[in-house]
MDTraj code that builds the backbone (N, CA, C; nanometers):
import mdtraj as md
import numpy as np

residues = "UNK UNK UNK UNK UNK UNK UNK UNK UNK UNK UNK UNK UNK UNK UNK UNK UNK UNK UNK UNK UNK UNK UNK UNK UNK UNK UNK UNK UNK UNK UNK UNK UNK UNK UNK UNK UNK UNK UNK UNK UNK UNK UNK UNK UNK UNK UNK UNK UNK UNK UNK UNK UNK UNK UNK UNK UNK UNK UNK UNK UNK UNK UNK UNK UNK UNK UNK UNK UNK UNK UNK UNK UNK UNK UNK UNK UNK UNK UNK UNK UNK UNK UNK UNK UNK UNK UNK UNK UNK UNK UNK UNK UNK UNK UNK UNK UNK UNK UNK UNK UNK UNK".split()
xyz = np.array([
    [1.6649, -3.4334, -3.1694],
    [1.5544, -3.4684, -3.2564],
    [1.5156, -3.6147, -3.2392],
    [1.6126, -3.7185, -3.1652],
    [1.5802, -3.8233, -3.2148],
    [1.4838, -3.8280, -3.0527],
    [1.4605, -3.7881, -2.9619],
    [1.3868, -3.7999, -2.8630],
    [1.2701, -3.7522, -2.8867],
    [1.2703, -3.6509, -2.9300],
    [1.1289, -3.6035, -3.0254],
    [1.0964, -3.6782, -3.1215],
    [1.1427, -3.7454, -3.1881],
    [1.0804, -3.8240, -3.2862],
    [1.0455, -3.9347, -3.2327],
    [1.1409, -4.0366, -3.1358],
    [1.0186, -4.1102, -3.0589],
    [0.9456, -4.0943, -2.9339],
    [0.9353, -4.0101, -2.8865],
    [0.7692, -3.9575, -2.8466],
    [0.7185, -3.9176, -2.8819],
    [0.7082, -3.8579, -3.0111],
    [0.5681, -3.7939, -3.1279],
    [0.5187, -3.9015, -3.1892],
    [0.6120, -4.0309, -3.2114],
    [0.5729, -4.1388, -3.3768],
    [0.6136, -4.2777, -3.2472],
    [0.5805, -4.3096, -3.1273],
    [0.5986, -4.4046, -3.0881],
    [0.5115, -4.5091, -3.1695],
    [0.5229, -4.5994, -3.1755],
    [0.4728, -4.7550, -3.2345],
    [0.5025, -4.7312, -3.3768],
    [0.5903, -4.6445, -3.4252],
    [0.6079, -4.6488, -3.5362],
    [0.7418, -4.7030, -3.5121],
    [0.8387, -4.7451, -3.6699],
    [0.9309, -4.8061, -3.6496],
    [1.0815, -4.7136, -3.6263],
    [1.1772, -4.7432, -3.5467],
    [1.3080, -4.6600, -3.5190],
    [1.3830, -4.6724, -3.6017],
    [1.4468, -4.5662, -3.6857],
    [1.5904, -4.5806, -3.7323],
    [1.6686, -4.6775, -3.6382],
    [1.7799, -4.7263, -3.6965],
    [1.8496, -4.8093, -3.6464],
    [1.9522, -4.8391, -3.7696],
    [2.0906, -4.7967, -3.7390],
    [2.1591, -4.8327, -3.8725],
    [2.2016, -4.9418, -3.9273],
    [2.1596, -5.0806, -3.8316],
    [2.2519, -5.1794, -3.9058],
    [2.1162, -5.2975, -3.9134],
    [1.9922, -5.2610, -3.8904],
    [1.9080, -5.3193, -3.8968],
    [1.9010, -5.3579, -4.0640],
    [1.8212, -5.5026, -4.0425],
    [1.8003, -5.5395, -4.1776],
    [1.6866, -5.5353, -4.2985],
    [1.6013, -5.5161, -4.2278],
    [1.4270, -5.4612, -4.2919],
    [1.4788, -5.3320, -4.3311],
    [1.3829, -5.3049, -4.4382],
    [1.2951, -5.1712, -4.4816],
    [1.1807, -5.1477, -4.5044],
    [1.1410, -5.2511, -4.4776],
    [0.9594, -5.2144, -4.5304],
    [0.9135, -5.1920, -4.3774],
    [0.8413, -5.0925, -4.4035],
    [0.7603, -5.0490, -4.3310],
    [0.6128, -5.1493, -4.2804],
    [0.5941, -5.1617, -4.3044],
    [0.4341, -5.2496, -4.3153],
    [0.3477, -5.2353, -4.2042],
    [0.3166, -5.2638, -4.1267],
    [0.2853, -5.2448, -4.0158],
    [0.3264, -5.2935, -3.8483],
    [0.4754, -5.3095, -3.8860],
    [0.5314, -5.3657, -3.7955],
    [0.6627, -5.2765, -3.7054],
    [0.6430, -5.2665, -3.6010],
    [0.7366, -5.1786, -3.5282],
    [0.8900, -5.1480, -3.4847],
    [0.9312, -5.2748, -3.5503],
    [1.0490, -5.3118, -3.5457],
    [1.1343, -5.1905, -3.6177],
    [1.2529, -5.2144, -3.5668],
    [1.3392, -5.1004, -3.6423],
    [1.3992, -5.1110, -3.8111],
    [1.3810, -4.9600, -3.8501],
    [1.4586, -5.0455, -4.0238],
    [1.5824, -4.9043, -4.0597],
    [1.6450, -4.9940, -4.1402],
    [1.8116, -4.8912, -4.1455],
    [1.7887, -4.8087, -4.2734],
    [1.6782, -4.8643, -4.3339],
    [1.6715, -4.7893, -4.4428],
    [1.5747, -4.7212, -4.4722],
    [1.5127, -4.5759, -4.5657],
    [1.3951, -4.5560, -4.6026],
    [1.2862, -4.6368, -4.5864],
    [1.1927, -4.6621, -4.5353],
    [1.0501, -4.6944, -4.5798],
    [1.0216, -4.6845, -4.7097],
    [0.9561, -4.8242, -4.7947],
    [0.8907, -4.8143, -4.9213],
    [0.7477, -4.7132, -4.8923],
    [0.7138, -4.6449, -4.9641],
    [0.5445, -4.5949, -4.9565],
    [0.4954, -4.6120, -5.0280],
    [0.3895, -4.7251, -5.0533],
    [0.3104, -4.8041, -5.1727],
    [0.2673, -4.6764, -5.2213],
    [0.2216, -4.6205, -5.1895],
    [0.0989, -4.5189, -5.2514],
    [0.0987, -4.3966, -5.1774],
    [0.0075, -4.2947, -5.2162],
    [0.0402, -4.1673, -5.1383],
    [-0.0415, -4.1649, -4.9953],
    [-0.1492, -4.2436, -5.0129],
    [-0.2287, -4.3218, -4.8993],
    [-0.1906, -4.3831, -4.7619],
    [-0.0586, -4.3954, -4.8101],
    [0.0273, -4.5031, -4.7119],
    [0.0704, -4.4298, -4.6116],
    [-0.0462, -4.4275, -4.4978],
    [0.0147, -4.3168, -4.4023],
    [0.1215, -4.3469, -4.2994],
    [0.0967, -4.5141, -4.2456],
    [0.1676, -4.5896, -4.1533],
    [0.3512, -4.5494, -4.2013],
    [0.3694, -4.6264, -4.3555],
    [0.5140, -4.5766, -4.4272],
    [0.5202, -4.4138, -4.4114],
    [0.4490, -4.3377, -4.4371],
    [0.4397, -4.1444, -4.4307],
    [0.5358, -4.1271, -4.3221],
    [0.4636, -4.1317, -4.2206],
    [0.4821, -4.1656, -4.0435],
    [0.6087, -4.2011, -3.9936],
    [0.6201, -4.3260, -4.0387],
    [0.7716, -4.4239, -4.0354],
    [0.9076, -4.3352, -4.1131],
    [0.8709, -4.2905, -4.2301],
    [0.9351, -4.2184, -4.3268],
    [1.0071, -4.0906, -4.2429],
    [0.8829, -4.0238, -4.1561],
    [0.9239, -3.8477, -4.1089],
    [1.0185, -3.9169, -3.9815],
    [0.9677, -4.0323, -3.8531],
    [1.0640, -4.0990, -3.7967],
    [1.2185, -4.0857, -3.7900],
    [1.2112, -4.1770, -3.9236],
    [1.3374, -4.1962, -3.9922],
    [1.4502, -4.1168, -4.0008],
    [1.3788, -3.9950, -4.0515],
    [1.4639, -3.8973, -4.0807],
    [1.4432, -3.7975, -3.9631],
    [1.4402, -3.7873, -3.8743],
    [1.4385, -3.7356, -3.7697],
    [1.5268, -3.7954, -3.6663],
    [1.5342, -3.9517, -3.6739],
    [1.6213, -4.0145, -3.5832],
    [1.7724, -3.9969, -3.6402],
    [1.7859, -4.0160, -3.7716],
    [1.8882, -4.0282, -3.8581],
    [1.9796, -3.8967, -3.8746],
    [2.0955, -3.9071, -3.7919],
    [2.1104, -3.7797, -3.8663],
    [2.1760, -3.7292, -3.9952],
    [2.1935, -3.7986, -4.0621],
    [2.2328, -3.8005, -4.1823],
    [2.1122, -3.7416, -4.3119],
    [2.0016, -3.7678, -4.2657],
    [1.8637, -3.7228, -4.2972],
    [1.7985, -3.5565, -4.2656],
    [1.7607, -3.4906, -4.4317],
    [1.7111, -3.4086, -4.4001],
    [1.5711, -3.4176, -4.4496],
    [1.4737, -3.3717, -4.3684],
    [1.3539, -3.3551, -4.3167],
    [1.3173, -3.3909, -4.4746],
    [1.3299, -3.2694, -4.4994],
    [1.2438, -3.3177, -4.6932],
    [1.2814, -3.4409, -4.7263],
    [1.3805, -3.5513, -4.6760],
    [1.3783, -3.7188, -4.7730],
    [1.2605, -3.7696, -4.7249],
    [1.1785, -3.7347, -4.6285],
    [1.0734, -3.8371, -4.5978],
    [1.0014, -3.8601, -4.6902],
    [0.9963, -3.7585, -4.7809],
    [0.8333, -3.7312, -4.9138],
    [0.9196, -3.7136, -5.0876],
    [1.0719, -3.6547, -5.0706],
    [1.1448, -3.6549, -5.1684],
    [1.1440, -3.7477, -5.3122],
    [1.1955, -3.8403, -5.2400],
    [1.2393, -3.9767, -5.3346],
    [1.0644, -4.0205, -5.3917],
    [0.9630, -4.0031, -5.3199],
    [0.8474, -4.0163, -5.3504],
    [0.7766, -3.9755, -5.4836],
    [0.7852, -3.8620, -5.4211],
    [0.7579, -3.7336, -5.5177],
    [0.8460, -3.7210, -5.6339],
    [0.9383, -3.7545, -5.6435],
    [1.0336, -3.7448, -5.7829],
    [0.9514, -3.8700, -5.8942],
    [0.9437, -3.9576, -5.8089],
    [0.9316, -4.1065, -5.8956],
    [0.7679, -4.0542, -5.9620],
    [0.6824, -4.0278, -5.8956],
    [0.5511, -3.9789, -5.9194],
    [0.5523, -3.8726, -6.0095],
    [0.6437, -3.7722, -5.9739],
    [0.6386, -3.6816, -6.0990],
    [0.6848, -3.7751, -6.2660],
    [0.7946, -3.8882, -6.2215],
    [0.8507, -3.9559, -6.3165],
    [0.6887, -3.9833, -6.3919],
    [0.6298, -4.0543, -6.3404],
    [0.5233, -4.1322, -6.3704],
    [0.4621, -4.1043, -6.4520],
    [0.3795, -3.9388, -6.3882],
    [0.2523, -3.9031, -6.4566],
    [0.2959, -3.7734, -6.6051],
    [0.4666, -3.7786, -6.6408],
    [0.5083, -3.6864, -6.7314],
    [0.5242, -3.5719, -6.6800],
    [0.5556, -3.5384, -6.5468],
    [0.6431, -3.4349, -6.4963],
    [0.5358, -3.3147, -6.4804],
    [0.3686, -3.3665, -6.4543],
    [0.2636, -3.2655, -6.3875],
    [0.3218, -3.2582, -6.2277],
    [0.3227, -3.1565, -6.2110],
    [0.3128, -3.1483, -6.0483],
    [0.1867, -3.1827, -6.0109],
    [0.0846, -3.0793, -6.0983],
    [-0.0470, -3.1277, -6.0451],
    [-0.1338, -3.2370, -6.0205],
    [-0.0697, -3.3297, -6.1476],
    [-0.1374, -3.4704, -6.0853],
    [-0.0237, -3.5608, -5.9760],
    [0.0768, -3.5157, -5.9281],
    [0.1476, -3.5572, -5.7954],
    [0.0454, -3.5481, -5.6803],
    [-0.0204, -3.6540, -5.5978],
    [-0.0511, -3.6423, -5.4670],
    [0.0567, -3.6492, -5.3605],
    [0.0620, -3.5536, -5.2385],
    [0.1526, -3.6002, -5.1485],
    [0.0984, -3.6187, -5.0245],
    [0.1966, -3.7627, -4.9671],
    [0.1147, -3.8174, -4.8595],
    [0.1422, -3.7247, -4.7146],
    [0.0188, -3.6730, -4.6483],
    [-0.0162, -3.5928, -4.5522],
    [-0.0860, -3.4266, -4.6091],
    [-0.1072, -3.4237, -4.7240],
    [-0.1166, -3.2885, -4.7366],
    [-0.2615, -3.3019, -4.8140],
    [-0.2306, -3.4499, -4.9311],
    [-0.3958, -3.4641, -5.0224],
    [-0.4650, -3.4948, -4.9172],
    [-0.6045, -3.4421, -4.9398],
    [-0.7160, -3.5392, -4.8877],
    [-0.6932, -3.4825, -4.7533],
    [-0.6302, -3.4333, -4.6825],
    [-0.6665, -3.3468, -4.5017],
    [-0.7369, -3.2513, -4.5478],
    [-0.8177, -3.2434, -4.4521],
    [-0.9143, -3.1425, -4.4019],
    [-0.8232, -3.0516, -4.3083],
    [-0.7826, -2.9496, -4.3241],
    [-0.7364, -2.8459, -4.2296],
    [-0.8368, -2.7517, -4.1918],
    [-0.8169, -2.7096, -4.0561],
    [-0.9256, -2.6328, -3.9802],
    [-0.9045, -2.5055, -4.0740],
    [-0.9944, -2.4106, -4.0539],
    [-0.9686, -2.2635, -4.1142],
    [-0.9286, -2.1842, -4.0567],
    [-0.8684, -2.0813, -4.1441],
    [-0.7877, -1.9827, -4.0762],
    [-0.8545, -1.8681, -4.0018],
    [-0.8263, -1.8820, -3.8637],
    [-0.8775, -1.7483, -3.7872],
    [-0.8861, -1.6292, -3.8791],
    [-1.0110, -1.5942, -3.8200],
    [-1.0238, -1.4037, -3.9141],
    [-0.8955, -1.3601, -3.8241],
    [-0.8402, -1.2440, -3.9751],
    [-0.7257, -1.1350, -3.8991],
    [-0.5560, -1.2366, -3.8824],
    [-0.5465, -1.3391, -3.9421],
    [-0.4376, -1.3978, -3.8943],
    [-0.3693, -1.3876, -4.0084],
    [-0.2834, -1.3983, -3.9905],
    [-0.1492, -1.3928, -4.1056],
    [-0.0863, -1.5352, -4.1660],
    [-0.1108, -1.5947, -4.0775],
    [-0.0626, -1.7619, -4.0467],
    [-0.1489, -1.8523, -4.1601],
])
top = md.Topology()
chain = top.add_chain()
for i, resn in enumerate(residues, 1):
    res = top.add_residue(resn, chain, resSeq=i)
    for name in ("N", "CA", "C"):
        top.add_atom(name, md.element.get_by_symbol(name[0]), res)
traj = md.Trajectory(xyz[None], top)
């Protein structure tokens, strides 16, 4: 996974465990820890986040959006519905072929 993750998310930043950053920001350098994600907007941190946990193996796939999504539910009184999550609000997905199941 971790070869797939950097050739899918190159210029994004590498796990690395003893590195000292975590913020994501827009810088490529490696970080040992989660990515902060200001907002659900924050696609660069999104990106960096799925990375992360792909290089890591200690990481399963759902922490990229997890820890996110909990704090947000914290926020708005435990609506799911007013939770945005980053990659899913706001895309436009193509439509589904007639006849497909998918």
């Amino acid at each position: 996974m971790r070869e797939l993750a950097r050739s899918m998310f190159e210029g994004f930043p590498a796990f690395q465990p003893a590195a000292p950053r975590t913020e994501a920001g827009s810088a490529t350098g490696p970080v040992s820890e989660m990515p902060q994600l200001e907002s659900w907007e924050d696609r660069f941190a999104a990106v960096s986040r799925l990375r992360f946990v792909m290089e890591d193996p200690g990481q399963l796939l759902a922490n990229s959006v997890s820890s996110y999504v909990v704090d947000q539910l914290c926020a708005c009184g435990n609506s799911p519905a007013a939770v945005r999550i980053p990659g899913f609000d706001n895309v436009e997905y193509p439509p589904k072929p007639a006849g497909s199941y998918i």
